[in-house]
C-alpha positions in Angstrom: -43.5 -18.7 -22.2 -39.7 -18.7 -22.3 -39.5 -15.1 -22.2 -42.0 -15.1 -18.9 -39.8 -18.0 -17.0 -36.8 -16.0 -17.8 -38.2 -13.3 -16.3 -39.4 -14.4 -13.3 -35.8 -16.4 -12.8 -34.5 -12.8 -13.3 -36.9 -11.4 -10.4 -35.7 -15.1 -7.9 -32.1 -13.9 -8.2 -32.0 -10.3 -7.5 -34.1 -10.7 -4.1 -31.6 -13.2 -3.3 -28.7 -10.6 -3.7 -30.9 -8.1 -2.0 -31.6 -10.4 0.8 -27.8 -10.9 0.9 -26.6 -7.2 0.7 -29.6 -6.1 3.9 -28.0 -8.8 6.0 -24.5 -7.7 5.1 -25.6 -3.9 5.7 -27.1 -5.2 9.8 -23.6 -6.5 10.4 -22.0 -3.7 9.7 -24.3 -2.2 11.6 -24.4 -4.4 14.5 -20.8 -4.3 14.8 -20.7 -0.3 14.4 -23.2 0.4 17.2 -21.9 -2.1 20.1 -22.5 -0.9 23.9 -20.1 -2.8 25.2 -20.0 -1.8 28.2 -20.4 -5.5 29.9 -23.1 -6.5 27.6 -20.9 -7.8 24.2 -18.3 -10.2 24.3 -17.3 -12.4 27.3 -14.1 -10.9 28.9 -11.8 -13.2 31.6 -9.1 -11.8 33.6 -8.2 -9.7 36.8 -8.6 -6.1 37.3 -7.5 -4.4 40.8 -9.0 -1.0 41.9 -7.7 0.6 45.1 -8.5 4.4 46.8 -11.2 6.4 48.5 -13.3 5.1 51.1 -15.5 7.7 50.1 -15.8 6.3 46.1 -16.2 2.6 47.6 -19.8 2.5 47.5 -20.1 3.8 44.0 -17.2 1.2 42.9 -18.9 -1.6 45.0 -21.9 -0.8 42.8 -20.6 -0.7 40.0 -18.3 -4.7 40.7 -21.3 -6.0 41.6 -23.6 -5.5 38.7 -20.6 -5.7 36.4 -19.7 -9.2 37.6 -23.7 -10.4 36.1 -22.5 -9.6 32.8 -18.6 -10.7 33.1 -18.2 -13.3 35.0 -15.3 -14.3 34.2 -13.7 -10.9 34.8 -12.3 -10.4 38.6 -12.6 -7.2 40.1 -10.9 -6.7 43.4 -11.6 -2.8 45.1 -9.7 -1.9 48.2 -10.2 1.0 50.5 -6.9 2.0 51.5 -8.0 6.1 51.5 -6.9 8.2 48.2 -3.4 8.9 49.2 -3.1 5.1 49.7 -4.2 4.1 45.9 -1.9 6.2 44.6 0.4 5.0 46.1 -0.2 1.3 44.9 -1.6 3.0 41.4 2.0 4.7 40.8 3.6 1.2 41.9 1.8 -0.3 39.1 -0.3 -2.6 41.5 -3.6 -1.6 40.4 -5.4 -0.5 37.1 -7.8 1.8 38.1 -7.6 4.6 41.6 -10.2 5.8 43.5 -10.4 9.3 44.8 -11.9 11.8 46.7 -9.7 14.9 45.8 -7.5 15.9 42.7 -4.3 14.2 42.2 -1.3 16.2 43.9 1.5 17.5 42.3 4.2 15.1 44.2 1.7 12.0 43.2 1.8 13.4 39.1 5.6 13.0 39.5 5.7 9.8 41.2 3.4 8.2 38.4 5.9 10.6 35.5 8.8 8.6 37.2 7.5 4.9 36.9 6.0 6.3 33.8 2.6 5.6 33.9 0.2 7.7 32.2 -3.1 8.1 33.1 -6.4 10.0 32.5 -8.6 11.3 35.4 -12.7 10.6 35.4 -14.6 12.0 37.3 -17.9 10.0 39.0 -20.4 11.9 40.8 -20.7 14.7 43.5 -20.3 14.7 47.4 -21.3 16.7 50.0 -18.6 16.4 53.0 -21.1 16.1 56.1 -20.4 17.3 59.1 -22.7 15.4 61.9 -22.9 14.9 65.6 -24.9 12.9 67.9 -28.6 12.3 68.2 -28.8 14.0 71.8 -27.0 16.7 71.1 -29.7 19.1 71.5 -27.5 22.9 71.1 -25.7 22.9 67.7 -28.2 24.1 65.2 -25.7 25.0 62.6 -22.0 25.9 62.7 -20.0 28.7 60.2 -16.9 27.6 58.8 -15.2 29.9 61.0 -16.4 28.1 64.1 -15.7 25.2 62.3 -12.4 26.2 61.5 -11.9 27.5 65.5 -13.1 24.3 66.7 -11.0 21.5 64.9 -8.0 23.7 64.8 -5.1 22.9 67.2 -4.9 25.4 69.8 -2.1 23.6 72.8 -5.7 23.1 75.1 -8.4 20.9 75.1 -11.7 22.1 73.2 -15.0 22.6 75.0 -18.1 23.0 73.3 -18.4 26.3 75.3 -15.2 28.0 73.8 -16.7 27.6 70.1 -20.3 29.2 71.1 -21.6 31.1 74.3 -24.2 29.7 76.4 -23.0 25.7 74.7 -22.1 22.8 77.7 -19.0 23.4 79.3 -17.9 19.7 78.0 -15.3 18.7 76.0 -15.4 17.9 72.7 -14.5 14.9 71.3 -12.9 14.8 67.7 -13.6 11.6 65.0 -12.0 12.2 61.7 -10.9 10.3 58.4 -7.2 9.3 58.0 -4.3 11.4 56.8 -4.2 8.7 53.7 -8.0 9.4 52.5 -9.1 12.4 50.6 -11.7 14.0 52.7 -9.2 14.7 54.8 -6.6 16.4 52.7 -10.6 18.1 51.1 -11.2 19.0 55.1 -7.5 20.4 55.9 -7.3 22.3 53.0 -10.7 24.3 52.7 -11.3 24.5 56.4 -8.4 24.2 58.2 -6.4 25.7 55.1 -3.4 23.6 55.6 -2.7 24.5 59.4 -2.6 21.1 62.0 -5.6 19.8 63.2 -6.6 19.4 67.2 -4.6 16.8 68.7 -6.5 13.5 70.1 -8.8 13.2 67.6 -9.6 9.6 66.7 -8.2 9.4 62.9 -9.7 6.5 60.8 -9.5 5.3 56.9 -12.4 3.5 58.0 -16.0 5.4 58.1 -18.0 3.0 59.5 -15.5 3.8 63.0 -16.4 7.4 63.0 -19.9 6.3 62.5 -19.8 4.2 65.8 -17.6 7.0 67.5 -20.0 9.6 66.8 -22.7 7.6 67.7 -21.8 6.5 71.0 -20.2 9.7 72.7 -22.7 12.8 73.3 -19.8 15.1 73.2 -18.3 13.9 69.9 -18.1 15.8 66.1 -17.3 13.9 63.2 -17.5 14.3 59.2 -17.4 11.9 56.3 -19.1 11.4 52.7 -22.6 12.5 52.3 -23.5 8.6 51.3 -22.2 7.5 54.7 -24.3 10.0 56.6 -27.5 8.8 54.6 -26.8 5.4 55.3 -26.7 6.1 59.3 -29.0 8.7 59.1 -31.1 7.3 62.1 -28.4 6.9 64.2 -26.8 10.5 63.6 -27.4 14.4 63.6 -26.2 16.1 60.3 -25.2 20.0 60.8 -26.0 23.0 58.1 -23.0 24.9 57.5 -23.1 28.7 56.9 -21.0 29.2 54.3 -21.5 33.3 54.1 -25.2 32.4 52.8 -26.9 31.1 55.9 -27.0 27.8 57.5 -27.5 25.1 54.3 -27.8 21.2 55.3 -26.0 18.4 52.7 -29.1 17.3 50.1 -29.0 15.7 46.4 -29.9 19.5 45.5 -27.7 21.2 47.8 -24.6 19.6 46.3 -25.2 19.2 42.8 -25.8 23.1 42.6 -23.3 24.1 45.2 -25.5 25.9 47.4 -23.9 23.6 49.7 -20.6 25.6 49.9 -17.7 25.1 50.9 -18.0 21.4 51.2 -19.4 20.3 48.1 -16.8 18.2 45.6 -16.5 15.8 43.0 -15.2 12.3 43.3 -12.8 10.8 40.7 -11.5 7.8 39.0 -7.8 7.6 37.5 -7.3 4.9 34.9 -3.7 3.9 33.7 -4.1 4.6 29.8 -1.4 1.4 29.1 -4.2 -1.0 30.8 -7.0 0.5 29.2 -5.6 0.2 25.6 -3.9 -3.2 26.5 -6.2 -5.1 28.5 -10.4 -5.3 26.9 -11.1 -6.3 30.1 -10.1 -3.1 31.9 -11.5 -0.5 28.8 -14.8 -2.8 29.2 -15.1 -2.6 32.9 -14.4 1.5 33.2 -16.4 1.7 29.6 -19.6 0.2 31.9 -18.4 2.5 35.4 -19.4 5.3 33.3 -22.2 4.3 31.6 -24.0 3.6 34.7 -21.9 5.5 37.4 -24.7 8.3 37.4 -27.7 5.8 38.9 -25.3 3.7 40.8 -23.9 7.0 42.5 -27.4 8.0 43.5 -28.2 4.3 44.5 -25.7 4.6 47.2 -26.5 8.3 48.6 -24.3 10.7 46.3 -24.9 12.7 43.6 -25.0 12.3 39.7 -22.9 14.3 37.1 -25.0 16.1 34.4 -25.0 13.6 31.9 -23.0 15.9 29.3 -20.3 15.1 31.9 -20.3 11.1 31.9 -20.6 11.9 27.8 -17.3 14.0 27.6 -15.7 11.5 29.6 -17.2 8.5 27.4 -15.9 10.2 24.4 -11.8 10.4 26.3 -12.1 6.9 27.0 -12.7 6.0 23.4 -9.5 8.6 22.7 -7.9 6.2 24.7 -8.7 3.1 23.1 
């Protein structure tokens, strides 16, 4: 009877040190597999993002969902065009910089100067649209080299009839993005390739004006982010460029295979590596931009990455940290 009691005290105490050593083991666990990414430990403090109009949207996204899961952790995106945030990123004003072209050489040595290190991400794909308005009945398409003939400054006024025979003898009226934003510097170098565009067109950081300007003038041409055409898609015409292929038009599958050529392009993030191993706050928020930057992209009108891309760029960021 000893011998039995003995026994079963024997049995008692090893499932209480197997009980133990599981719930040690799903710790480790726990703490090993971790998504972070907005959803572990409460964060606090500020974070300040700057850059592309074009990447606004996808950022906008991204502060908004982010803010449900961190609070306490205050995201502030401005839309000061790409040359503008870096500018303020190489000043050390902002943490992260939004943009809709590679990083220049003269911005790389402003940033080596102030030394700030950084690592470039890349977010989704754009299609730079080209559109005109709704009652403009003759352009069916243009080629890049009537594109090129048309926003290039010549010394005279442009008329629809010098770009195309039997088009109105009208003028035509030019709305374009700022010198500060991206899809600019995109547009001047892979269609104007670097020579000065027409004088008295109406230059803007802000899309929503070319938008309106388009909208409101027959005569007018315009071209911004693919997102912004899709959100005024009922208001505007969008044109198929001919590339050397035939006419294609901007589409989700147009841009991610890069039929749509030459205006197809990626859009970036640049990070400053100090803040992101520094601050948890900043490595959490970009940690959760890429994990969901591919649906918030296509939530807003552009393009995802493959998702080998946002997984290469998942695995830097943890080099980083």
């Amino acid at each position: 009877m000893k011998k039995l009691s003995r026994f079963i005290l024997i049995l008692l105490m090893m499932s209480v040190i197997s009980a133990c050593g599981n719930g040690d083991n799903n710790a480790g666990e726990n703490d090993n597999n971790g998504n972070g990414g907005g959803g572990g430990e409460q964060l606090s403090g500020n974070i300040k993002v700057d850059g592309s109009s074009t990447v606004y949207p996808i950022m906008e996204a991204v502060v908004e969902e982010y803010g449900a899961e961190q609070p306490d952790v205050k995201v502030s995106v401005g839309s000061s065009g790409t040359g503008g945030g870096f500018e303020s990123f190489a000043a050390g004003e902002t943490q992260l910089t939004n943009a809709s072209r590679p990083i220049k050489d003269e911005e790389k040595q402003k940033l080596k100067a102030n030394g700030i290190d950084y690592t470039e991400f890349r977010l989704a794909f754009d299609g730079l649209s080209v559109v005109v308005n709704k009652e403009n009945d003759w352009v069916d398409h243009l080629t890049v080299d009537e594109l090129r003939k048309m926003w290039l400054e010549t010394g005279s006024p442009k008329k629809w009839s010098d770009i195309r025979k039997g088009w109105p003898d009208e003028e035509i009226k030019f709305y374009s993005p700022g010198t500060d934003s991206g899809t600019f510097d995109y547009f001047n170098e892979v269609i104007l390739e670097d020579k000065p565009m027409v004088e008295g067109a109406t230059l803007s950081e802000d899309d929503n004006i070319l938008v309106q300007g388009v909208r409101g003038d027959k005569n007018a041409i315009g071209y911004f982010g693919f997102a912004y055409y899709l959100e005024n898609k009922d208001d505007l015409k969008v044109v198929p460029i001919d590339g050397g292929k035939g006419p294609i038009e901007p589409s989700h599958d147009t841009i991610q295979s890069g039929e749509y050529s030459p205006l197809s392009r990626p859009l970036y993030t640049y990070a400053s590596n100090s803040a992101v191993k520094d601050k948890k706050e900043v490595y959490d928020f970009l940690q959760f931009t890429l994990q969901n930057a591919g649906d918030f992209s296509e939530d807003v009108g552009y393009v995802r990455l493959p998702d080998k891309e946002y997984k290469k760029d998942m695995d830097i960021l943890k080099g980083l940290k």
